[in-house]
Every structure is written in structure tokens, then in C-alpha cells.
TITORGU-288092 format. One record per residue (C-alpha): z, y, x negated; residue in one letter. Coordinates in steps of 0.2 Angstrom, whole numbers, plus 5000, padded with zeros to 4 digits. Each point is the difference from the previous one (the first is absolute). Layout:
# residues N
ZYXA ...
//
This chain:
# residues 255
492848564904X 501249825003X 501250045012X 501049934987X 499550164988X 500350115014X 502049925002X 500350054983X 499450155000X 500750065014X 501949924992X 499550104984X 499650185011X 501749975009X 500850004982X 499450144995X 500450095014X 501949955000X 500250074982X 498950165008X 501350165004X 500550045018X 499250155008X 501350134997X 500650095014X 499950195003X 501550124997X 500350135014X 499350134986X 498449915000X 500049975019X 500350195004X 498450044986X 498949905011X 500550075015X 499650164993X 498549934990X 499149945018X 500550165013X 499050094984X 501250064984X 501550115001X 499050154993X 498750005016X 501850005011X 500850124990X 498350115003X 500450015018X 501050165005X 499949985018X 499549905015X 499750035018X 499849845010X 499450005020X 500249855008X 501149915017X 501449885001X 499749875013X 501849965009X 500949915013X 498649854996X 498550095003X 500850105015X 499950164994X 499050104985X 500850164991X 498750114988X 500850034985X 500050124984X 500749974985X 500250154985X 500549954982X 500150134984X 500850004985X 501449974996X 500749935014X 499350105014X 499649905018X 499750085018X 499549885014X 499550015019X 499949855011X 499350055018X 501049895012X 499350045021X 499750204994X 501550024992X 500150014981X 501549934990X 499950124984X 500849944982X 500050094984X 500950004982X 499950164988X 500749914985X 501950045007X 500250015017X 499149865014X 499750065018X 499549945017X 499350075017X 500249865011X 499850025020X 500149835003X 501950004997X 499950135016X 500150154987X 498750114992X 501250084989X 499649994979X 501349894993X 500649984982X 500149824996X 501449934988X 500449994982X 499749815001X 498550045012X 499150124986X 500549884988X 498749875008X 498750125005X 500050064980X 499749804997X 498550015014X 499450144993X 499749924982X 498149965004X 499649924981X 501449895009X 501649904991X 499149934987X 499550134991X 501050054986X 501349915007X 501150014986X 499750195000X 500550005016X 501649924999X 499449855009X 500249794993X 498549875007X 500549834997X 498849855004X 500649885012X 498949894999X 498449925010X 499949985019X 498549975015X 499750175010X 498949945014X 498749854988X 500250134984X 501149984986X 500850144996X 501350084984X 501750055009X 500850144993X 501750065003X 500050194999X 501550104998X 499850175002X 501350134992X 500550045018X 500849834998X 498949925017X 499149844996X 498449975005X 498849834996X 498050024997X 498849855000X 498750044988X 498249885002X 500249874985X 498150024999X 499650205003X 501650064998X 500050115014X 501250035012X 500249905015X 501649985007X 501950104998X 501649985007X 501350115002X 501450035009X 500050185011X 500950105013X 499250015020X 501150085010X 501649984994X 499549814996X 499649944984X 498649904996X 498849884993X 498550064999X 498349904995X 498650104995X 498049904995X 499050124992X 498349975000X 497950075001X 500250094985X 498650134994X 499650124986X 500550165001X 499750104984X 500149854989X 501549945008X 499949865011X 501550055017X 500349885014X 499250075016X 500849885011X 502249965000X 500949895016X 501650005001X 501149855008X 501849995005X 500749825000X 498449935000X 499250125015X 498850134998X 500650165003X 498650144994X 498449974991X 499550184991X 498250004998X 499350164985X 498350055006X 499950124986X 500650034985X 499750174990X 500750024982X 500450174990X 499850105015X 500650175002X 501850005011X 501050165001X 501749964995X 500650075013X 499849895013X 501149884991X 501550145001X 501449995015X 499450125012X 501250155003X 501049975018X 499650135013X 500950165000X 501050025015X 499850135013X 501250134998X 501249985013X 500050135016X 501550125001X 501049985017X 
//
């Protein structure tokens, strides 16, 4: 063909294509359908009654490693252990009341943890995550755009949750998965932003779960949790997730 020919063909294409429509973007609704569309469909993670996780978190940069279990049921039912130099920090949530054994704070006493406390631990504890049902749920997703997360482009979605705290998660613009949130939380007394890249996703009962989360605090890495297994509807006794009763005191000695 004359490279004449070619010219005007080429002049008569780009015509066309400026009276072609624009690519219409996708509404948060259609976003959040994807998402659920490529971790497996809501009814394969509305099957899943429980989950027990084993796995380690990796912290002080690779210093030191912690074993870790992790208990969910329905319907909002969470007990973890975290092994940290022999000694176990224990956490649970019964739907009501949150708990803590912590020794590291130099006390092996059970301690009941705040309103505002069980209130978060109820939100962790949501394991189809805030997505789901969100409207049901009394929470509002807005998109807020695209952004770069580490070479991937990425949906940015404010979520609001009924609680009122405000987290962001990056969804991948090509498998809609999960790779990145940001949220703001309290460490000792201090709050926060936390980074967390969630990644090495496999299928568990249908459902695709990330086996792999790093979290960063301005920019740092401060623990990278690695799920060596993962074990859906499982049996778990509920009550494990129940606030042990304290230890009755000995009577005390008559004089």
C-alpha cells in the first residue's frame, strides 16, 4: 500500500476513534463486585464459619520471630496467641467483651480491655472483611481515586466504618485483590499510621486469603506476619473465645 494510502487511512482511523465513546470508569459498587468476584464470590466466603491460622510474625527487622495462632468464628468470634521469648500475649472477643493476658507489660493478670478497644477488636473480627455488605453493616466506601502501590496501579477506597475510624484500601486495578491499607491505630498510648501490603494469596475453600501481611510505620518495617496454614470450617469450642473467670482468692487466715 502507497505510503500515501496508508496517511489517509491512518487520518480516517483517528476520526473514528475521536467520535468512539470513552472507556467508562468503574463505580465503587462495581469495584467492591470484583473484588469479591476474584477472592472467589460472596457465597464461597459467606460458607466459611471458621478459621484457624498458624503462622509467625517477624519483628524488630528480622530480630526476633513469635509463633502465632489466630481463631475466628461466627459471628464475630476471635482468640489469638502470639509467642514472644516463651511468653504468650493472649487476646480474645466473645461478641461483647475483649480481653488480654499480656506478661510483657510485667503482669500476667487477665484484663478487660475498653469499650473503644472491643469496639475495634469486633471490626478485626469481621473476617468476610468491610466490604461485605457494607451497607448492611453501617459502613460507606467511597472511591478516591487511582494511585501507584509499589509499580501497581491500584483503586483507593476510603472506608468509613460505623465506628466512625477511617481506613484507605488499595485494591489491584487488574486483580482486584487487596494489596495495600492504611489506617490510623493506637500503640501504646500513641496513635498511629499504619501501612499494611498484603500479599501471596492462595485458595482456601474457594476463597482466595492473603498468607503474607507487612506492616510499616512511617515508612519502616515494623512486623511482617507470615500464615503457614490456613484451615477453614474447623471445629473451635466457643469457649475459648470467652473471658476466663479471675482466680478465686485464698480465704484469708484468721489471726
Amino acid at each position: 500500500m502507497p505510503s500515501s494510502s496508508v496517511a489517509r487511512l491512518t487520518l480516517i482511523l483517528a476520526a473514528l476513534s475521536l467520535g468512539a465513546p470513552a472507556q467508562q470508569e468503574l463505580t465503587v459498587d462495581q469495584i467492591i463486585q470484583k473484588h469479591h468476584a476474584a477472592l472467589g464470590g460472596v457465597e464461597k466466603i459467606k460458607a466459611i464459619r471458621s478459621v484457624k491460622i498458624t503462622g509467625k510474625a517477624v519483628l524488630g527487622g528480622g530480630a526476633m520471630e513469635a509463633p502465632m495462632t489466630i481463631q475466628f468464628k461466627r459471628p464475630r468470634l476471635i482468640h489469638t496467641e502470639l509467642t514472644i521469648q516463651g511468653r504468650s500475649i493472649v487476646t480474645g472477643f466473645d461478641g461483647t467483651s475483649a480481653w488480654m493476658i499480656n506478661p510483657m507489660t510485667g503482669s500476667s493478670e487477665l484484663q478487660k480491655r475498653s469499650e473503644e478497644e472491643a469496639q475495634e477488636t469486633a471490626e478485626s473480627a469481621d473476617f468476610d472483611g468491610p466490604l461485605v455488605d457494607y451497607k448492611a453493616k453501617g459502613h460507606s466506601v467511597e472511591l478516591a481515586g487511582k494511585e501507584d502501590v509499589e509499580g501497581t496501579p491500584a483503586y483507593k477506597l476510603k472506608v468509613t466504618r460505623k465506628i466512625g475510624r477511617t481506613d484507605y484500601m488499595f485494591l489491584d486495578a487488574k486483580s482486584f485483590l487487596l494489596i495495600k491499607s492504611v489506617g490510623r491505630r493506637k500503640q501504646m498510648g500513641q496513635e498511629l499510621e499504619v501501612e499494611s501490603f498484603t500479599g501471596d494469596y492462595k485458595p482456601v475453600n474457594g476463597v482466595l486469603m492473603a498468607h503474607s501481611i507487612e506492616s510499616k510505620v512511617g515508612g519502616k518495617a515494623m512486623m511482617r506476619v507470615t500464615f503457614e496454614t490456613i484451615e477453614a470450617n474447623v471445629d473451635i469450642d466457643d469457649s475459648i473465645f470467652k473471658m476466663p473467670a479471675p482466680p478465686e482468692k485464698a480465704p484469708e487466715k484468721k489471726p
